[in-house]
Rosetta silent file (secondary structure, phi, psi, omega in degrees, C-alpha in Angstrom):
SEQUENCE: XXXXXXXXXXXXXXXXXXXXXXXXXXXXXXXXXXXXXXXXXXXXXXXXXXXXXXXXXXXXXXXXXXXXXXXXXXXXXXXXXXXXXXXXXXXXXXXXXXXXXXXXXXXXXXXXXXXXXXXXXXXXXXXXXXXXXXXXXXXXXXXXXXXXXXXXXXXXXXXXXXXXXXXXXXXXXXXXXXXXXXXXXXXXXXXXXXXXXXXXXXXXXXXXXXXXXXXXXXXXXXXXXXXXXXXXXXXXXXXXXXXXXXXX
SCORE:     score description
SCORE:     0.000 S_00000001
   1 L     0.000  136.143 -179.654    7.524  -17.989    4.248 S_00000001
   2 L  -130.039  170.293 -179.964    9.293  -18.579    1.039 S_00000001
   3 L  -120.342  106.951  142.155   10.441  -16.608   -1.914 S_00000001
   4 L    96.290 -160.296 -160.104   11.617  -16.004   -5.233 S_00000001
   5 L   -69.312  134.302 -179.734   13.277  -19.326   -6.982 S_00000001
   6 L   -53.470  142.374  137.038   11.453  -22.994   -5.528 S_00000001
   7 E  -103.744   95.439  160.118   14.041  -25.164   -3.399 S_00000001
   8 E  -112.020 -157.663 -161.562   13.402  -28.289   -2.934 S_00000001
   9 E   -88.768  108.413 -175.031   14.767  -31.428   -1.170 S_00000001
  10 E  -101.938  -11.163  155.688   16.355  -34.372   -2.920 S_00000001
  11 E  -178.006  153.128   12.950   17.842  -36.591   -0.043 S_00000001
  12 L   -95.832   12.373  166.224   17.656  -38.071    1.918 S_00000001
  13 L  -132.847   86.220 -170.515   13.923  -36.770    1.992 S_00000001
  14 L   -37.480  160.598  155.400   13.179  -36.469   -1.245 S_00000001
  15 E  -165.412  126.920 -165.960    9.913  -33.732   -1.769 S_00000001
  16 L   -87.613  -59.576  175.326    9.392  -32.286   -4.740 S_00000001
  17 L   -13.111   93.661 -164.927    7.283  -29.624   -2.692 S_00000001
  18 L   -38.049   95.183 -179.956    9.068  -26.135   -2.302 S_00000001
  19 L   -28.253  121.038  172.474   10.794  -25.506    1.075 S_00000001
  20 L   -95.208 -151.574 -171.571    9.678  -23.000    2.819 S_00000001
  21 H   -91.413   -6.447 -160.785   12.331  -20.896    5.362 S_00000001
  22 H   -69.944  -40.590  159.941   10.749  -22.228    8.503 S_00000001
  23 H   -93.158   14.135  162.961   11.622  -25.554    7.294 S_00000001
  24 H   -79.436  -20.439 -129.924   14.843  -24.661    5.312 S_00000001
  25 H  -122.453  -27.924  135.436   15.784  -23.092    8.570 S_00000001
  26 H   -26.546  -66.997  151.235   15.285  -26.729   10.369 S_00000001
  27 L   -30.416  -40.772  175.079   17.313  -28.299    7.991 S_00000001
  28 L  -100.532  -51.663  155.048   19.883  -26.542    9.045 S_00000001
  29 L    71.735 -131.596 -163.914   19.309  -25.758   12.398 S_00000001
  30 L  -166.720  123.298  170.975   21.954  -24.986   15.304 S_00000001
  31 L   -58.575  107.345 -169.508   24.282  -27.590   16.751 S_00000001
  32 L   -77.336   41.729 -175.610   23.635  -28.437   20.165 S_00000001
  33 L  -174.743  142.810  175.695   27.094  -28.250   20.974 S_00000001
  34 L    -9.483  167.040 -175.515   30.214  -26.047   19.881 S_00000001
  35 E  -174.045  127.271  149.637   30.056  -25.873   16.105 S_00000001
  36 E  -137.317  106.046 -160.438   31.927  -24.462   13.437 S_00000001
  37 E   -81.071  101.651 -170.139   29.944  -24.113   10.216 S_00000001
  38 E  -102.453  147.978  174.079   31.894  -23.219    6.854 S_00000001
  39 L  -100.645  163.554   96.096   29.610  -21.335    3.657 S_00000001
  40 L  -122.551  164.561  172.254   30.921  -21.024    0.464 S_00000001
  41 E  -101.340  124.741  178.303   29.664  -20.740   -3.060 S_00000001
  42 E  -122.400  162.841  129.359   31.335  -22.712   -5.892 S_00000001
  43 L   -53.823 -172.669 -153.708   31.283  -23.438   -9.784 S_00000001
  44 L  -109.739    3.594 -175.465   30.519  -26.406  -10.869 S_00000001
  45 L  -128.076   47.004  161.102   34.706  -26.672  -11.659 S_00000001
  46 L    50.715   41.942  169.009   35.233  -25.565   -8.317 S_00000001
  47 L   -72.421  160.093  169.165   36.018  -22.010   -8.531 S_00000001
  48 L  -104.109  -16.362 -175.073   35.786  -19.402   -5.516 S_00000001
  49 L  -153.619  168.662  170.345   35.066  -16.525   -7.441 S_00000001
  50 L  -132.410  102.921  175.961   34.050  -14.963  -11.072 S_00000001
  51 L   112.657  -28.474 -174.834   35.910  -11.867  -11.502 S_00000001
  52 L    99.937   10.963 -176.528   37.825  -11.785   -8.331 S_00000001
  53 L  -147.206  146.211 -166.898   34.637  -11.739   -6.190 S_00000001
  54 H   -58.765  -50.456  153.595   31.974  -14.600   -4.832 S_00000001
  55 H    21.289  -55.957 -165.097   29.273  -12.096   -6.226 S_00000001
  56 H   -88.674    0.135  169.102   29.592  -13.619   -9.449 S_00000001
  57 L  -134.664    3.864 -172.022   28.327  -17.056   -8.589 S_00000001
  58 L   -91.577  140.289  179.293   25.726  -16.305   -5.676 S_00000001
  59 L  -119.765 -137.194 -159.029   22.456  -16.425   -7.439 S_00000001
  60 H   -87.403  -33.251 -157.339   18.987  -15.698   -5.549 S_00000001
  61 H   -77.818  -71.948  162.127   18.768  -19.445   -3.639 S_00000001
  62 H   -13.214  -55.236  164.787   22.323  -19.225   -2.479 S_00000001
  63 H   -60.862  -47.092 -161.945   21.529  -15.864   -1.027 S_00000001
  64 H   -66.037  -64.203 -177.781   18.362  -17.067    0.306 S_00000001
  65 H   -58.024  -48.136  173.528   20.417  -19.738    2.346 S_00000001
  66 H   -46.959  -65.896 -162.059   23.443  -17.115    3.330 S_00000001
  67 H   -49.459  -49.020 -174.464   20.825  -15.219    5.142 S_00000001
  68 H   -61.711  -58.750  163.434   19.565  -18.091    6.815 S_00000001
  69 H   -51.746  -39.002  167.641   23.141  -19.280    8.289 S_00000001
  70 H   -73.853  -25.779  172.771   23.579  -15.702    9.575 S_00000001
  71 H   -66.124  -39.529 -172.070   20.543  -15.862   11.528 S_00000001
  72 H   -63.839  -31.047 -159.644   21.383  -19.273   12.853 S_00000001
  73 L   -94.912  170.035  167.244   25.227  -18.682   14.155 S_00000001
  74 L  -100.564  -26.951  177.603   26.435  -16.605   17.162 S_00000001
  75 E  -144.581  121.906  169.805   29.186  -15.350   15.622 S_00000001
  76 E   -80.658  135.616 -172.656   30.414  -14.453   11.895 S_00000001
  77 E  -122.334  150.770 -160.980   33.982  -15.350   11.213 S_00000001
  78 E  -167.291  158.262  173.254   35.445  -14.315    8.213 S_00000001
  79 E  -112.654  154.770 -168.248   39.374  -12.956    7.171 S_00000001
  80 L   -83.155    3.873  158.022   40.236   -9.805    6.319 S_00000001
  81 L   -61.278  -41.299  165.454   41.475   -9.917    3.015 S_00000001
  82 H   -61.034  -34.476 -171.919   37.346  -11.624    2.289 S_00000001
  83 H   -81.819  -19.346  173.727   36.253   -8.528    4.472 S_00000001
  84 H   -79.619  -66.242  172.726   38.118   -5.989    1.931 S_00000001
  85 H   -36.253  -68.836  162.847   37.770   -7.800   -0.831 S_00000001
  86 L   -69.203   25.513  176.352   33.963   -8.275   -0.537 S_00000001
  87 L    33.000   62.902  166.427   33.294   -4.944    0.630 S_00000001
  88 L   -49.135  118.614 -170.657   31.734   -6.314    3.902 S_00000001
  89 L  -112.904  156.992 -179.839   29.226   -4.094    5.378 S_00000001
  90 L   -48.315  137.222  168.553   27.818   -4.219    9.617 S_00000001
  91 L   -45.661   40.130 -158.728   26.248   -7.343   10.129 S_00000001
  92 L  -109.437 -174.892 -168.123   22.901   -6.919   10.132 S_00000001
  93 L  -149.728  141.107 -172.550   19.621   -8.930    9.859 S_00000001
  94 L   -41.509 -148.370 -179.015   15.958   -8.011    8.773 S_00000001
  95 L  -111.905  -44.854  160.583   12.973   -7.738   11.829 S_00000001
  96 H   -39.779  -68.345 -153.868   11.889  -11.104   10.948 S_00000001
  97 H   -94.846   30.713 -168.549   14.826  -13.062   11.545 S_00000001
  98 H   -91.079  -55.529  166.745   16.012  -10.510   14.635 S_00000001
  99 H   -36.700  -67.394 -169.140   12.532  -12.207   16.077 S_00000001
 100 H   -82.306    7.945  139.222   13.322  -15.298   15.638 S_00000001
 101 H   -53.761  -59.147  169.942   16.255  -14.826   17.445 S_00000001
 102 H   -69.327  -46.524 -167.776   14.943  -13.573   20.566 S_00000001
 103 H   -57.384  -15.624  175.251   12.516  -16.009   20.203 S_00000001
 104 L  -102.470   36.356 -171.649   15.353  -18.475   20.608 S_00000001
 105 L    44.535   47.272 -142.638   17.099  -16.514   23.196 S_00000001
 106 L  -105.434  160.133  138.283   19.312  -15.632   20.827 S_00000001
 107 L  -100.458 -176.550 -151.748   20.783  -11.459   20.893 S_00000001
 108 L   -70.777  -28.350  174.215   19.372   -9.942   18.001 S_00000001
 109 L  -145.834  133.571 -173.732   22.193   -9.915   15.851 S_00000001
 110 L   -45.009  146.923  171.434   25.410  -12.423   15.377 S_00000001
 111 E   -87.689  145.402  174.052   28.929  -10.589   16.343 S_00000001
 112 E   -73.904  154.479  166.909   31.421  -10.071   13.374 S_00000001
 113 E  -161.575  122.801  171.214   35.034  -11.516   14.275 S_00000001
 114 E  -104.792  153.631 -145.178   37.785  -10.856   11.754 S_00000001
 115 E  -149.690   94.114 -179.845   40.691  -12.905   11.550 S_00000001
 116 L  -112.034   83.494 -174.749   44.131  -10.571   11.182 S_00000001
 117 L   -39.557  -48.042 -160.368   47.766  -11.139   10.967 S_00000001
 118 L  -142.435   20.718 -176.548   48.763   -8.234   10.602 S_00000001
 119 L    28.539   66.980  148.069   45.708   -5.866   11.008 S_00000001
 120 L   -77.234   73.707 -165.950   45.594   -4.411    7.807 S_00000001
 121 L  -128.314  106.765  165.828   41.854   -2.852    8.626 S_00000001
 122 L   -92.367  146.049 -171.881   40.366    0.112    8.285 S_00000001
 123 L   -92.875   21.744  165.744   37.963    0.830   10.758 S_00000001
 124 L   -90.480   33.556  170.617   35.575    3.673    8.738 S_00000001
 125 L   -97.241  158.913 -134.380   34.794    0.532    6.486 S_00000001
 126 H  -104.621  -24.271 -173.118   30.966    0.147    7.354 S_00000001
 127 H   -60.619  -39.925 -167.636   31.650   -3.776    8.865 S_00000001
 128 H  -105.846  -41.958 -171.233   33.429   -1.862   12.102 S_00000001
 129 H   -72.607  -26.496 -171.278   32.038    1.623   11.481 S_00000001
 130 L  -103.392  -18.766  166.720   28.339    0.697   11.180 S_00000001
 131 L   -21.504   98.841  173.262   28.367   -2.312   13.425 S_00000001
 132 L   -79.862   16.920  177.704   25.181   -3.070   15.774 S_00000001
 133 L  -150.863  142.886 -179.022   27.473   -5.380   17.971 S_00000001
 134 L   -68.669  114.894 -165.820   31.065   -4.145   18.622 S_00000001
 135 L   -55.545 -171.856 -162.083   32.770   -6.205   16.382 S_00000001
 136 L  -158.499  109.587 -168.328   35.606   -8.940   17.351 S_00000001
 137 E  -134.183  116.262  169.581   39.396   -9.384   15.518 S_00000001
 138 E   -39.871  138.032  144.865   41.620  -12.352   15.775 S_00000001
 139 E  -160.262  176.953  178.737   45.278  -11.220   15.507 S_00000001
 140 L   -36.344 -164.976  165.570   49.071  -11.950   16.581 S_00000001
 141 L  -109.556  -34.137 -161.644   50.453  -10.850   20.127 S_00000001
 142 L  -112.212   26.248  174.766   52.864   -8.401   18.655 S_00000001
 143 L   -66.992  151.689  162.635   50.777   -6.968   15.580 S_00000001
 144 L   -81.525  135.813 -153.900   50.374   -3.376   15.720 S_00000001
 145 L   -97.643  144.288 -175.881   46.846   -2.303   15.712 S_00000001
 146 L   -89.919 -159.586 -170.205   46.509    1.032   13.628 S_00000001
 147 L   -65.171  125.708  163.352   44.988    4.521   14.294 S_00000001
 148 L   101.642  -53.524 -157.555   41.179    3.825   15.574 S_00000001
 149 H   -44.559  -25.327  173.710   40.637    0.057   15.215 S_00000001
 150 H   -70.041  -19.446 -177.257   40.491    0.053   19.108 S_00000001
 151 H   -90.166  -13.500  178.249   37.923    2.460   19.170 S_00000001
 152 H  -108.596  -13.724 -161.589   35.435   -0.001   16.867 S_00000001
 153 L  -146.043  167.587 -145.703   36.949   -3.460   17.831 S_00000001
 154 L  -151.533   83.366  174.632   37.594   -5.434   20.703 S_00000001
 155 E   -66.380  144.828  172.945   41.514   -7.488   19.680 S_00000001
 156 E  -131.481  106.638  170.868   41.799  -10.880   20.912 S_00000001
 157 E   -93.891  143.457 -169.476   45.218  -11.532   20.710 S_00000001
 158 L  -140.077   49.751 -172.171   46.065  -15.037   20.172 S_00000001
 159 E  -172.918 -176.469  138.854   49.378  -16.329   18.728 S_00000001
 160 L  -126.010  100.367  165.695   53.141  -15.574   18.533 S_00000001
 161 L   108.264  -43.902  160.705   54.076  -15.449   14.805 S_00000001
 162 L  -143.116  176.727  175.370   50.580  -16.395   13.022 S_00000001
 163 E   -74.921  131.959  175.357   46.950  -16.539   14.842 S_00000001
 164 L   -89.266   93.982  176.392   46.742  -19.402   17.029 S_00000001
 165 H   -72.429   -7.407 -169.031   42.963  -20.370   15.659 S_00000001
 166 H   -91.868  -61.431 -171.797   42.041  -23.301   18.330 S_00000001
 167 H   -49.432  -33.044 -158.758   42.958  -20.281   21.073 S_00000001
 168 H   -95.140  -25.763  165.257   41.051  -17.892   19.379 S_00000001
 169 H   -47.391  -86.353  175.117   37.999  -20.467   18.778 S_00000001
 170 H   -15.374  -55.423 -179.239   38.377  -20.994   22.395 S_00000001
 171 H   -92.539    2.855  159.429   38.055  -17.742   23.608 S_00000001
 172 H   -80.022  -43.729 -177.162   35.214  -16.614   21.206 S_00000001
 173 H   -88.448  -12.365  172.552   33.313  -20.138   23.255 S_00000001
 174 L   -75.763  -21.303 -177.775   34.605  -18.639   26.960 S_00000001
 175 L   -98.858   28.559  170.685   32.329  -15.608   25.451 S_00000001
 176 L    94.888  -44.234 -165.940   29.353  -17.304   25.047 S_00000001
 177 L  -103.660   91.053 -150.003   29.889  -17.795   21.358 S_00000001
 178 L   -79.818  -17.305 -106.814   29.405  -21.568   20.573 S_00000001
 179 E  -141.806   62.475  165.336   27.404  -21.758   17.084 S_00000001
 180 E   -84.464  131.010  174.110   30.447  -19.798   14.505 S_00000001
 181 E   -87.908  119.825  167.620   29.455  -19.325   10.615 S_00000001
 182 E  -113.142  129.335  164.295   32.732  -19.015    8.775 S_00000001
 183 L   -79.189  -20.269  158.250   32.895  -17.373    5.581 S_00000001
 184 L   110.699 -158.346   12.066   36.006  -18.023    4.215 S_00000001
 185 L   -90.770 -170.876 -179.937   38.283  -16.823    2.288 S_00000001
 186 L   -28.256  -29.601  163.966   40.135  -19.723    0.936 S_00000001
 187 L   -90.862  -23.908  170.652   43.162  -19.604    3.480 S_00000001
 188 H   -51.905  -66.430 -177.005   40.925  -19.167    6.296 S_00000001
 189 H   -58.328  -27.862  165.534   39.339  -22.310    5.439 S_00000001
 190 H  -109.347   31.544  157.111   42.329  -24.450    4.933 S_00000001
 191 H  -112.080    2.768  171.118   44.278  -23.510    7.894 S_00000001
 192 L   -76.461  -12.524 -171.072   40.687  -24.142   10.150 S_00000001
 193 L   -98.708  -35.558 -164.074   40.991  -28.080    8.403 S_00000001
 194 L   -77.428    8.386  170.791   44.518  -28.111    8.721 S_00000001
 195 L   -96.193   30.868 -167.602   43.816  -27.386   12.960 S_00000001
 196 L    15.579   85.647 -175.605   40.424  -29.489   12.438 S_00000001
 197 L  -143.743   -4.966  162.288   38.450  -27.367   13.472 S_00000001
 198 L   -76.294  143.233 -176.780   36.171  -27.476   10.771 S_00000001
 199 L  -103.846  -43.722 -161.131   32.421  -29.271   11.625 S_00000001
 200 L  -133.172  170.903  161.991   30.068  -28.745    8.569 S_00000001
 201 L  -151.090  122.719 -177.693   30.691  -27.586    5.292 S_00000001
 202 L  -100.635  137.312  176.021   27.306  -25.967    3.171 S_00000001
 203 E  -121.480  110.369  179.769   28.318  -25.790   -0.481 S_00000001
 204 E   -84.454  106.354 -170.278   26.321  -23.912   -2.666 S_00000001
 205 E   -98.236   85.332  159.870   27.139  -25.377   -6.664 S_00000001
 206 L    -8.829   96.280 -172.053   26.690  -22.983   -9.238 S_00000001
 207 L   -72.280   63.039 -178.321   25.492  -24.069  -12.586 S_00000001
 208 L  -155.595  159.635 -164.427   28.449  -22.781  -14.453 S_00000001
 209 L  -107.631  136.775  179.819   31.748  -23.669  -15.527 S_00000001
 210 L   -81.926  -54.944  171.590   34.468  -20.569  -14.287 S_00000001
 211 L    88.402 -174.860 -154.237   37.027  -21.715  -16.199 S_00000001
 212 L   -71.503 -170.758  178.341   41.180  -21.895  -15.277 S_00000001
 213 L   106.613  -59.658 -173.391   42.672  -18.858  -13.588 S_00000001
 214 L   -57.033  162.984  161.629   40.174  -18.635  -10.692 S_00000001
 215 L   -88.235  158.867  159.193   40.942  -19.618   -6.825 S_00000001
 216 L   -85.861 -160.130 -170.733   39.564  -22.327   -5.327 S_00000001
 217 L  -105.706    7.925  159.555   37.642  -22.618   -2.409 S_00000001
 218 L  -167.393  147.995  176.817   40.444  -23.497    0.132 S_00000001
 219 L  -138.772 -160.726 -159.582   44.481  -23.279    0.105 S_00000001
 220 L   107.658 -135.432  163.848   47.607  -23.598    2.235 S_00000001
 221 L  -111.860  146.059 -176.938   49.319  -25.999    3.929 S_00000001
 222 L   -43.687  160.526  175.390   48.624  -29.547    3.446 S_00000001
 223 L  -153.299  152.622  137.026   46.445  -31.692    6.009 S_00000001
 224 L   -16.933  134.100  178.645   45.152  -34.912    6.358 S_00000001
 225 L   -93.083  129.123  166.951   41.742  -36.003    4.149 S_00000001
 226 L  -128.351  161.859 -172.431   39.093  -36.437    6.825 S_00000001
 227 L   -80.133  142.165  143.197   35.674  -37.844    6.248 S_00000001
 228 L  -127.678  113.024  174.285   32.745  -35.328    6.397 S_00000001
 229 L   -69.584  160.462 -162.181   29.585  -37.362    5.522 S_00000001
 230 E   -84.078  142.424  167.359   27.081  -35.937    3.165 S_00000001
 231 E   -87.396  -64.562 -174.786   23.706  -34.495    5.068 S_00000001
 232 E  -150.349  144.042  171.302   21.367  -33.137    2.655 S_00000001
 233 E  -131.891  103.367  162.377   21.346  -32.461   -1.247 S_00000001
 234 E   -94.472  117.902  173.141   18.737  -29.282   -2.138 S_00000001
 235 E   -81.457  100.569  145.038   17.990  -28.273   -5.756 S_00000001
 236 E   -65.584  150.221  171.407   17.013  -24.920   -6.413 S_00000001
 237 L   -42.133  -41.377 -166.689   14.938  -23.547   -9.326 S_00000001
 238 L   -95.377   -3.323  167.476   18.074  -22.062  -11.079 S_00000001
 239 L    94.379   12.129  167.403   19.478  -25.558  -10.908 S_00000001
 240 L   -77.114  138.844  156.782   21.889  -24.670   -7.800 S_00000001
 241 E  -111.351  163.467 -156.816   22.443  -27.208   -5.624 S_00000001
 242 E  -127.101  103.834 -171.216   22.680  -26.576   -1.774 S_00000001
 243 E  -110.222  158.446 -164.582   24.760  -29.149   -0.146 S_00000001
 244 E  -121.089  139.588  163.429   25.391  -30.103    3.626 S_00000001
 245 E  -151.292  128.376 -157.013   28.127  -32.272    4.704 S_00000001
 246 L  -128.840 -174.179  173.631   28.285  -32.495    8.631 S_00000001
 247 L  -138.026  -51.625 -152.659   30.574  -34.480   10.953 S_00000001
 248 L  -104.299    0.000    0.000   27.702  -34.714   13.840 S_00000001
């Protein structure tokens, strides 16, 4: 079943023919092995946001695709300043792709895991409070967790001094949860390359210019350039393109 603005494929198998999701949903698929999958949405001058929020550059295709990655992962990982910022709401996912989950022995919906220094969180925000899987939060050994968050969240402490992310990886795959969707934001994402611990990268490219000011789509401390070869290049109708770059 497809929707809304065409996609289709331009390499490496070209088809002018619209995608639909069963085979968008192929494309992408599920790693047959640990995985860690990063999304973001860009300009076309490499911005992270319009505005202060991704919002402003996600069009309908983009969306179309987000949806698709949440069905696919076991776990969403995301940081909490992106969980404030983007006014993150409980994970959930329509009756369609809740199916094809159990049909893939899947449970029905991915777990949230937030990723906290210093657990600034409130837990009536609807991501912890509304939550159809008891949610999951990275943090220090000695942060202090505030009033409630224990009653909504399940801490995995992992670090002395910042989050230790290859421990926390770890123990999110000791649960069962090999197949993680990361979401950003921007520091999340460069302190997962500067542990390598990134696998994929999906890039959604906006057809618009942002202009200076904005963040980019990853900061921090320097790392090593590592090859990720390119996988697939999809054009959407609105002229987004929906790129794949994979290590595997």
């Amino acid at each position: 079943m497809s929707v809304g603005l065409p996609i289709s494929a331009l390499w490496p198998d070209p088809s002018p023919a619209p995608l639909d999701d069963d085979t968008l949903t192929a494309r992408y698929g599920r790693a047959d092995r640990p995985h860690l999958r990063m999304n973001f949405v860009t300009s076309v001058d490499g911005a992270v946001s319009v505005d202060g929020l991704s919002a402003g550059l996600s069009g309908e295709p983009d969306k179309r695709v987000f949806g698709l990655l949440r069905m696919l992962c076991d776990t969403l990982l995301v940081a909490a300043g992106t969980l404030r910022r983007e006014g993150y709401r409980a994970v959930r996912l329509d009756e369609r792709r809740r199916a094809w989950r159990r049909a893939h022995g899947l449970a029905e919906y991915p777990t949230l895991v937030v990723v906290s220094g210093i657990l600034d969180l409130d837990p009536t925000q609807a991501a912890f409070a509304d939550a159809p899987v008891r949610p999951l939060v990275l943090t220090r050994d000695d942060a202090p967790a505030p009033p409630g968050l224990a009653a909504v969240a399940d801490l995995v402490r992992c670090g002395d001094g910042r989050v230790d992310l290859t421990a926390g990886l770890a123990e999110l795959r000791r649960r069962g949860l090999d197949q993680v969707l990361c979401e950003g934001g921007p520091r999340l994402f460069g302190a997962l390359t500067t542990a390598d611990l990134v696998d994929e990268v999906c890039l959604s490219v906006a057809p618009l210019l942002a202009g200076a000011g904005a963040d980019r789509i990853t900061t921090g401390d320097p790392s090593p350039a590592r090859h990720l070869p390119l996988r697939h290049v999809l054009l959407a109708g609105d002229g987004t393109l929906l790129l794949r770059y994979a290590r595997r």
